[in-house]
N, C-alpha and C positions, 0 to 999 in steps of 0.2 A: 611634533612629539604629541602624543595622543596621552589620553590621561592616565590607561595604563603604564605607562614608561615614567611620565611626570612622580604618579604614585611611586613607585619604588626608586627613582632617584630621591624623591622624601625622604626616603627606607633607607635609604644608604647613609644618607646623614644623618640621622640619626644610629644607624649602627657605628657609625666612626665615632660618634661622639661615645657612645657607650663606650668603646674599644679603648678610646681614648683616657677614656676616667678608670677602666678598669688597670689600664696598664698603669697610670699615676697611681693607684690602689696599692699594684703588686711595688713597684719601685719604695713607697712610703713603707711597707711590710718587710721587705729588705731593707729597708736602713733601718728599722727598729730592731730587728732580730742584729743587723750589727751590730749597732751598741750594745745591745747584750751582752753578746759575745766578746765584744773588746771590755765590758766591764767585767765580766769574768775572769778576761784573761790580767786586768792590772789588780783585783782581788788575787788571784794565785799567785801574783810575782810578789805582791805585797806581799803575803803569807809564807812564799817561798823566803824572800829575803830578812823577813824575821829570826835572826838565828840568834840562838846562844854566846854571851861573850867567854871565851874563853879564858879560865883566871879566876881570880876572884872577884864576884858580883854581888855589889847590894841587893838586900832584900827587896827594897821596893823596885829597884829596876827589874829584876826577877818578877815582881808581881804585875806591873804594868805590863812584860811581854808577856804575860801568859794570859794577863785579859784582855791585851789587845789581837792576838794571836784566835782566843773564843770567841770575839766580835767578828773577827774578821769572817771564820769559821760559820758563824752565826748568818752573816753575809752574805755568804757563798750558797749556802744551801735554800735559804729562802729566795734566790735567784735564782732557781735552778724552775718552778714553776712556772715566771713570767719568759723564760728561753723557750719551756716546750707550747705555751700560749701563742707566742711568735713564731715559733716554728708552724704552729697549726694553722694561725694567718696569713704565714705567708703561703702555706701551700693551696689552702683556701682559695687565698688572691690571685695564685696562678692559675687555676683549675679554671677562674671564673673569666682573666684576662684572654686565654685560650678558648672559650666557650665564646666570648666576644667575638676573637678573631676568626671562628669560624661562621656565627653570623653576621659578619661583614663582609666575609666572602662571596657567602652564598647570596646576602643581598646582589654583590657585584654582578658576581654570575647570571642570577636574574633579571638584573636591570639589562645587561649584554645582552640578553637572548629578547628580552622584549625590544629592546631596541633595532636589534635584526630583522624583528618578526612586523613591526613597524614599518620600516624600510622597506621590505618587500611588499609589504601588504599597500605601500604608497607606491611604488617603483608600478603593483600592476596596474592600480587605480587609474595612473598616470599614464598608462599602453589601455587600456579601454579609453581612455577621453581623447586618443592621438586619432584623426580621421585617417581614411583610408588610404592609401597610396599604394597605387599599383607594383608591381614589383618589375626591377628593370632587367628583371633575367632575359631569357629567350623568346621569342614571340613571335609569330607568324607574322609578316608585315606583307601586302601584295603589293608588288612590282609594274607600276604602271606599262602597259605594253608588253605585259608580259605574258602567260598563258591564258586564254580566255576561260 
């Protein structure tokens, strides 16, 4: 292995390892925007299942649903910023996970092609330093006794 080939087998490990933390990146950015979203989602069923009793209702139970009903409201809306934040991270994370996996690639690709070009450039190295040897095709041999 010659130094060019050593050098970008380097290149590659370190491209994997980038690739590596980027995808742990995108994964962390998807479970954050999850929990969002499923906070979201148990605020709106809370909200949804806040309902009116029907009958007669004390006052203050009436006033507790109706400010716990604004809180919740309160809740929901100030969550609606940290959703498009994670939503912006996460797209972020995959633009960058994807940019990784394509210079990991192309490191690969390169290390294959110097690796090839290695080989051959040893394979001729190796046919200049072999000595000569006749070839045992066809050859005129003379025939003792035979024509003068």
């Amino acid at each position: 292995m010659n130094a060019r080939t050593a050098r970008r087998k380097r290149i590659i490990r370190v491209r994997s390892v980038e690739h590596q933390q980027a995808e742990a990146n995108l994964a962390r950015a998807n479970g954050e925007l999850a929990n969002l979203v499923e906070l979201a989602k148990r605020l709106e069923t809370l909200r949804v299942d806040l309902a009116m009793a029907k009958g007669a209702v004390a006052g203050r139970a009436l006033n507790t649903i109706g400010e716990l009903a604004m809180r919740l409201d309160i809740a929901q809306e100030s969550l609606t910023a940290p959703l498009a934040g994670a939503s912006q991270r996460r797209d972020q994370m995959g633009a960058l996970a994807q940019s990784a996996m394509v210079k990991e690639e192309s490191a690969v690709r390169l290390y294959e092609r110097s690796r090839k070009s290695a080989e051959a450039e040893q394979e001729r190295r190796d046919d200049a330093n072999r000595p000569h040897r006749p070839r045992a095709g066809m050859r005129l041999r003379l025939i003792e006794g035979g024509a003068a």
